[in-house]
Each structure stands twice: as structure tokens, then as C-alpha cells.
C-alpha positions as a LaTeX table, in Angstrom:
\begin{tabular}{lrrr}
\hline
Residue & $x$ (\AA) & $y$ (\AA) & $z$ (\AA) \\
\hline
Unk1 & $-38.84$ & 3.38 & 13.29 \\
Unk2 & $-37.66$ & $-0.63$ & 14.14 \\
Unk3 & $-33.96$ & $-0.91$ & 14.81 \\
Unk4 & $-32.22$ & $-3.54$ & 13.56 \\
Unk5 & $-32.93$ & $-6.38$ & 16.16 \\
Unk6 & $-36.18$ & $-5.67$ & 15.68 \\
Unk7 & $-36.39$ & $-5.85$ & 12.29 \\
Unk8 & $-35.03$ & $-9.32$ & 13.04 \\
Unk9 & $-37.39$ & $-10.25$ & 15.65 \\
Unk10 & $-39.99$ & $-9.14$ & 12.81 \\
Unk11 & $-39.06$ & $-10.90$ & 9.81 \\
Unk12 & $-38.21$ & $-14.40$ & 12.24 \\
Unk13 & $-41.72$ & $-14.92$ & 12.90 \\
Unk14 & $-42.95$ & $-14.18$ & 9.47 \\
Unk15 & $-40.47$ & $-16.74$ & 8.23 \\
Unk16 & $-41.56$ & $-19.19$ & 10.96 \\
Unk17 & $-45.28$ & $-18.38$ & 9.66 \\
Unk18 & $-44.04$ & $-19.45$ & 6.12 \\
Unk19 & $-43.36$ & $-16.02$ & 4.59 \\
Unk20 & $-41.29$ & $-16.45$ & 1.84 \\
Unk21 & $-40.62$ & $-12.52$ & 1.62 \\
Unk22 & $-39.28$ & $-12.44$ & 5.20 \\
Unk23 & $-37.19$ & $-15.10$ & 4.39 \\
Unk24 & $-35.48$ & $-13.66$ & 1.40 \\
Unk25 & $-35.60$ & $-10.02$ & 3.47 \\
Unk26 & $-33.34$ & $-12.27$ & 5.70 \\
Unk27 & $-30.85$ & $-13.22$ & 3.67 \\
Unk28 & $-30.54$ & $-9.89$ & 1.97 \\
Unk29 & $-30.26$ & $-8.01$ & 4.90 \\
Unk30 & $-27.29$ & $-10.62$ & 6.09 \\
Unk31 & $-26.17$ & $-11.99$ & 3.28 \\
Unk32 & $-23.00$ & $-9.51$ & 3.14 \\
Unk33 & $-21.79$ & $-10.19$ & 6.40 \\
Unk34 & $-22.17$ & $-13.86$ & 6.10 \\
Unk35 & $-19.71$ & $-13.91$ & 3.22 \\
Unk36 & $-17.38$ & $-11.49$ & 4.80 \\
Unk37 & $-17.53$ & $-14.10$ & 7.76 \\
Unk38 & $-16.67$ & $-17.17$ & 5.50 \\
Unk39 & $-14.39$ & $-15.55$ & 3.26 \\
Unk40 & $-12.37$ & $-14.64$ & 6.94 \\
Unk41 & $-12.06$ & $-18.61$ & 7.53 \\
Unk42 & $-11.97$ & $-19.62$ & 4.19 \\
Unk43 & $-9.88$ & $-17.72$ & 2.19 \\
Unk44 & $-10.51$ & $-18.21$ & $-0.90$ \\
Unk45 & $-13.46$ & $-16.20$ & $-2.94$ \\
Unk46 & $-15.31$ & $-19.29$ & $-4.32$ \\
Unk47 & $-15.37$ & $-21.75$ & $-1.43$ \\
Unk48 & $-16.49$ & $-18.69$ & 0.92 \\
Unk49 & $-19.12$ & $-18.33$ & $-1.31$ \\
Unk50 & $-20.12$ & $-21.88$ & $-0.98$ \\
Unk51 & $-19.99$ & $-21.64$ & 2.74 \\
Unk52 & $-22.43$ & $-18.15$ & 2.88 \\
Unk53 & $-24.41$ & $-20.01$ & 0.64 \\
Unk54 & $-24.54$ & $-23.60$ & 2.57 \\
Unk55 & $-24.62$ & $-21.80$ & 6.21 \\
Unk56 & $-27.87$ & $-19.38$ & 4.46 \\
Unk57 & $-29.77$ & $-22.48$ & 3.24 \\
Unk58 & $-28.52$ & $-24.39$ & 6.75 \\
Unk59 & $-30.15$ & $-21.28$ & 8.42 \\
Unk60 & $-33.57$ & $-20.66$ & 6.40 \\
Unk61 & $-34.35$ & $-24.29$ & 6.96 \\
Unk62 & $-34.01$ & $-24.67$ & 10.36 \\
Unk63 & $-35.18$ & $-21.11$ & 11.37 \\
Unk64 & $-38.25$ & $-23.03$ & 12.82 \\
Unk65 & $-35.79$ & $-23.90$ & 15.35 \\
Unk66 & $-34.69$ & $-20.53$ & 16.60 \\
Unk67 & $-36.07$ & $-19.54$ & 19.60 \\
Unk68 & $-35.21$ & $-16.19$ & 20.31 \\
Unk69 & $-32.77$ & $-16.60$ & 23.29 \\
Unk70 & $-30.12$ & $-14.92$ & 21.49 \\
Unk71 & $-30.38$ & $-12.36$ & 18.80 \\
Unk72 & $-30.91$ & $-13.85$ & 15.27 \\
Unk73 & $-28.07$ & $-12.27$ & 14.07 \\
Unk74 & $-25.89$ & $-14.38$ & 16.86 \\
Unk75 & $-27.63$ & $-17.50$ & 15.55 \\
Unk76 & $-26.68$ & $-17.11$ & 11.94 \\
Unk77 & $-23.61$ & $-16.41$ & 12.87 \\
Unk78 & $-22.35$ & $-19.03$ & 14.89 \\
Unk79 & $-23.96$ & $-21.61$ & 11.75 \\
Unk80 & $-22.14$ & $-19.83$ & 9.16 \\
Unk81 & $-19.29$ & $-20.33$ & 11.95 \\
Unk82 & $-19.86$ & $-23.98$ & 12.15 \\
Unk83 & $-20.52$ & $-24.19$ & 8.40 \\
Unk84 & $-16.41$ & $-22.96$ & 7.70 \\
Unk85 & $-15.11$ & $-24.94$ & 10.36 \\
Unk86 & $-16.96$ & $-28.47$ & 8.66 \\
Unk87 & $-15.90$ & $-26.98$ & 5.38 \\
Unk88 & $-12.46$ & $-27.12$ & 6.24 \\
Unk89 & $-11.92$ & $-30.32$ & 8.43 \\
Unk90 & $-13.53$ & $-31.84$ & 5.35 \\
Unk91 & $-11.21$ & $-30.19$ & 2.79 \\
Unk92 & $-8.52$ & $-29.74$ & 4.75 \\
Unk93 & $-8.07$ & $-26.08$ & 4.49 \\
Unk94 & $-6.03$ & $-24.17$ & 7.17 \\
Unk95 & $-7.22$ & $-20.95$ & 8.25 \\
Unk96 & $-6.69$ & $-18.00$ & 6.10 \\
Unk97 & $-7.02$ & $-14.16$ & 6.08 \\
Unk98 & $-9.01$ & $-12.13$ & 4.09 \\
Unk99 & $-6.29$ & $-11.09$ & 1.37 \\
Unk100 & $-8.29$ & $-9.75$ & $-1.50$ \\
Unk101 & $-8.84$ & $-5.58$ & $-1.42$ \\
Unk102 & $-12.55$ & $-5.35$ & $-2.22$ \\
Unk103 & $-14.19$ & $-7.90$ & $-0.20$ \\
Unk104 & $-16.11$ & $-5.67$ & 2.16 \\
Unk105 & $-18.68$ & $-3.37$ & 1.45 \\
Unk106 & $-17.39$ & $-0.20$ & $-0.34$ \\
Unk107 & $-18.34$ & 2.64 & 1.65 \\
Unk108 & $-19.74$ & 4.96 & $-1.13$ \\
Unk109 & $-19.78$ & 4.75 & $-4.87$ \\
Unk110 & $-20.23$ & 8.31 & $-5.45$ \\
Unk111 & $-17.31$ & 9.78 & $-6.96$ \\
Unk112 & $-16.83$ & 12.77 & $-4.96$ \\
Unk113 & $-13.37$ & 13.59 & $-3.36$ \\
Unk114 & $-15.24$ & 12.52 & 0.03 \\
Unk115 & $-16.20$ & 9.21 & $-0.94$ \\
Unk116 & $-12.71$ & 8.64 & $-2.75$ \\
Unk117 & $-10.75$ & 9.12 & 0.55 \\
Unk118 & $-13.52$ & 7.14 & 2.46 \\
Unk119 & $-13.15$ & 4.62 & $-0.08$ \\
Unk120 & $-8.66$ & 4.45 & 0.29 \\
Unk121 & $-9.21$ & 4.35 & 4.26 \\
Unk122 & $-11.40$ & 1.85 & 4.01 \\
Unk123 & $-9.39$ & 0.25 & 1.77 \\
Unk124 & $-6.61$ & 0.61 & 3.78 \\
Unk125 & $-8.48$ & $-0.60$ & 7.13 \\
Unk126 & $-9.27$ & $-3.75$ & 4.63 \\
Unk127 & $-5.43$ & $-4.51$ & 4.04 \\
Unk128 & $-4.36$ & $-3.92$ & 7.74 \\
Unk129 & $-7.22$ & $-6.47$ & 9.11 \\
Unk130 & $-5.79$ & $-9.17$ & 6.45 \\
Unk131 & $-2.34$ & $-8.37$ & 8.28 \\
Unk132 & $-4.21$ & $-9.87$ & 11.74 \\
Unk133 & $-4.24$ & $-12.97$ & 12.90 \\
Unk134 & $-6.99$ & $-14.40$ & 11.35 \\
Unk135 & $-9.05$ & $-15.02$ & 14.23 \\
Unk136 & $-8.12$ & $-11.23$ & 16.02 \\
Unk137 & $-9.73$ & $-10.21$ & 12.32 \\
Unk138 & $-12.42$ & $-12.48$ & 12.86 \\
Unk139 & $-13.31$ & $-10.76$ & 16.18 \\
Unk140 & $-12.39$ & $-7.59$ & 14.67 \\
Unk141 & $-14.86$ & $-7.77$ & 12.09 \\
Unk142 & $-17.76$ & $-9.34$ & 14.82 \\
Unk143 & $-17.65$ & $-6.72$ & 16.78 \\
Unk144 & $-17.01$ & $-3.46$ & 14.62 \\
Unk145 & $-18.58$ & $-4.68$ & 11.54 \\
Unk146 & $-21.09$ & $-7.18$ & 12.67 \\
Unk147 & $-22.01$ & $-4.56$ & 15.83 \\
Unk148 & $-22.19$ & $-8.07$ & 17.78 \\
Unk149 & $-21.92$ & $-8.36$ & 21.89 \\
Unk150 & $-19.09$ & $-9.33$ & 23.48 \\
Unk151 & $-22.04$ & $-12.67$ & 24.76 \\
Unk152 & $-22.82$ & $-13.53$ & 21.13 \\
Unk153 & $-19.09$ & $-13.11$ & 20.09 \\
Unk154 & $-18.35$ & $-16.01$ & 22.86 \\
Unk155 & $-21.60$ & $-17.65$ & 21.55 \\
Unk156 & $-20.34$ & $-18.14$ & 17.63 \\
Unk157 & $-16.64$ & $-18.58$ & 18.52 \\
Unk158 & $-16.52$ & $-20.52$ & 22.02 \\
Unk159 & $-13.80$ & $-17.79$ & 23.23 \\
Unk160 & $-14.49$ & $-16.49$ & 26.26 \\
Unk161 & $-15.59$ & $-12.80$ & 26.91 \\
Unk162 & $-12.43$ & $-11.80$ & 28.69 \\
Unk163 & $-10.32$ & $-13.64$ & 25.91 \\
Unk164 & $-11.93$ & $-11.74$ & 23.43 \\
Unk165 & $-12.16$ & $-8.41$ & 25.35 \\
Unk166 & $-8.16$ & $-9.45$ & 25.57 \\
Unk167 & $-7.55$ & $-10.04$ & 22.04 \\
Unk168 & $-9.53$ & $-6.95$ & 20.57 \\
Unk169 & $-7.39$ & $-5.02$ & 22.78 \\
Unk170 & $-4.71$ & $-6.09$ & 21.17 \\
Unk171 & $-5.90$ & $-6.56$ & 17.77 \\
Unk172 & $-6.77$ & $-2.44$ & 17.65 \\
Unk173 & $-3.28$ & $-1.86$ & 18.71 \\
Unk174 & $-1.67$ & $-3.73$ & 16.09 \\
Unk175 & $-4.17$ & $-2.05$ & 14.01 \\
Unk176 & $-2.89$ & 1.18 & 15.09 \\
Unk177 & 0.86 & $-0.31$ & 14.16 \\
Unk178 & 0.09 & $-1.46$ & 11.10 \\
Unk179 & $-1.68$ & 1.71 & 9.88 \\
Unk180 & 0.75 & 4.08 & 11.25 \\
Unk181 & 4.11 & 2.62 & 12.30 \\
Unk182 & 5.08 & 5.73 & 14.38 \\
Unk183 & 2.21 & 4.20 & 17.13 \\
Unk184 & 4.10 & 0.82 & 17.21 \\
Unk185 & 4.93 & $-0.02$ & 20.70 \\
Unk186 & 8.49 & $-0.52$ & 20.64 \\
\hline
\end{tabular}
């Protein structure tokens, strides 16, 4: 069984080729975290979805371009990246955090009294990241829900690896804070 890079690796060069399929296996497979990702610098539901959809089409058109130095998902990434940042010098927008329960993935749509209380921490994990300083969420959400490297991290964000090793620290301890107060540092 292919692991996710793989997968990547896979569907790249059958995109390069021309395949249409890989292309739109692609987008599915990212398409989640790409909006998560612009909806983290955007803030506001519809213009994120303008940015996925910009830094997507940005991304399928150039994929003759990538070159497999860095893993695909880095690439995409760090377009969808550049994608919010243009979207916002051009309309001016400041940095926001993701405010809106609901955004991410729900965790299970059963409803069993498991998936209910994996559904309310999750839920709750949502609320506590919009608490963050938008880019600690930003690198929160990179590296726990993007499973990205500390390397492609510094690639899509231009903070170093120590800064961000730095500011996840303390981004899982305000976590911690935030989700229960008797852990605050005082």
C-alpha cells in the first residue's frame, strides 16, 4: 500500500503526462487543507474560498513546473501561501483567525456517543486554535493537521526552523491554557 507522499509522487507525473484524473485526484485529496489554510489568513468564508480556489487553479497549471525537490504537498502549500498574502495586500485585509466552529473536517458523522464527544473536542480544539495568534495557528495547523516538516513549514512561511520549533512550543502551551485554565503558567 502507497503512503501518502507517494500517492503524490504518483498522481504528479500523471498530471505532468496530461492526466486529467490525476489532476482532479489532486485537488480532492488537498482541496480541504487548502481552504483550511486560506480561511487561517483570510478570515472570512467566501474570500478563503476564492483563495483555495485561485491558489488550486495557480497550482494545476503550473504543476509542469514542479520538480520534485520538495514534497508536493510543500509546493501547494507555500502557493496557496502566496495566493492569501497577494489576496490581501491587494484588498487590504489584515490577518485574521479562523473564527467560525465548523471549518475543519468533522471527525465522524456517525451519531454514536463516541463520535459525539470526538466531535465537542474537536470542536473545542477548533475554538482554542482561533484563540492563537493567527500565525502560531497557522503553524499549528501545518504541522498537526497538514503532517508537514519542520523544512517545508520554513519553505511555505519563510520562518525559520528554530522560530517555528519556538513558536509551536509555545503555541501547544497556550493551547493547554486555553483548554484547561488550571495548566496556565502563572
Amino acid at each position: 500500500m502507497m503512503n501518502s507522499q507517494e500517492e503524490d509522487r504518483l498522481l504528479v507525473v500523471r498530471a505532468q503526462n496530461g492526466d486529467r484524473l490525476a489532476v482532479e485526484r489532486l485537488v480532492r485529496k488537498h482541496q480541504r487543507l487548502v481552504f483550511s489554510l486560506s480561511l487561517k489568513f483570510i478570515g472570512h468564508h467566501h474570500d478563503a474560498e476564492e483563495v483555495a480556489q485561485d491558489a488550486l487553479v495557480k497550482a494545476m497549471r503550473s504543476i509542469d513546473r514542479f520538480e520534485g525537490d520538495a514534497r508536493f504537498s510543500t509546493w501547494l502549500y507555500r502557493i496557496v501561501f502566496n495566493t492569501a498574502v497577494s489576496f490581501r495586500r491587494k484588498k487590504r485585509l489584515p490577518m485574521l483567525s479562523l473564527d467560525e466552529p465548523g471549518e475543519l473536517p468533522v471527525v465522524s458523522d456517525f451519531q454514536t456517543d463516541h463520535a459525539l464527544h470526538q466531535q465537542e473536542r474537536f470542536s473545542q480544539l477548533h475554538e482554542a486554535i482561533a484563540q492563537l495568534n493567527p500565525t502560531d495557528g497557522l503553524l499549528i495547523e501545518l504541522f498537526y493537521l497538514g503532517e508537514q516538516q519542520l523544512q517545508e513549514i520554513e519553505q511555505i512561511t519563510g520562518i525559520s526552523s528554530n522560530t517555528i520549533k519556538v513558536r509551536l512550543f509555545r503555541a501547544r502551551q497556550k493551547l493547554a491554557a486555553i483548554l484547561d485554565p488550571s495548566l496556565a503558567l502563572r
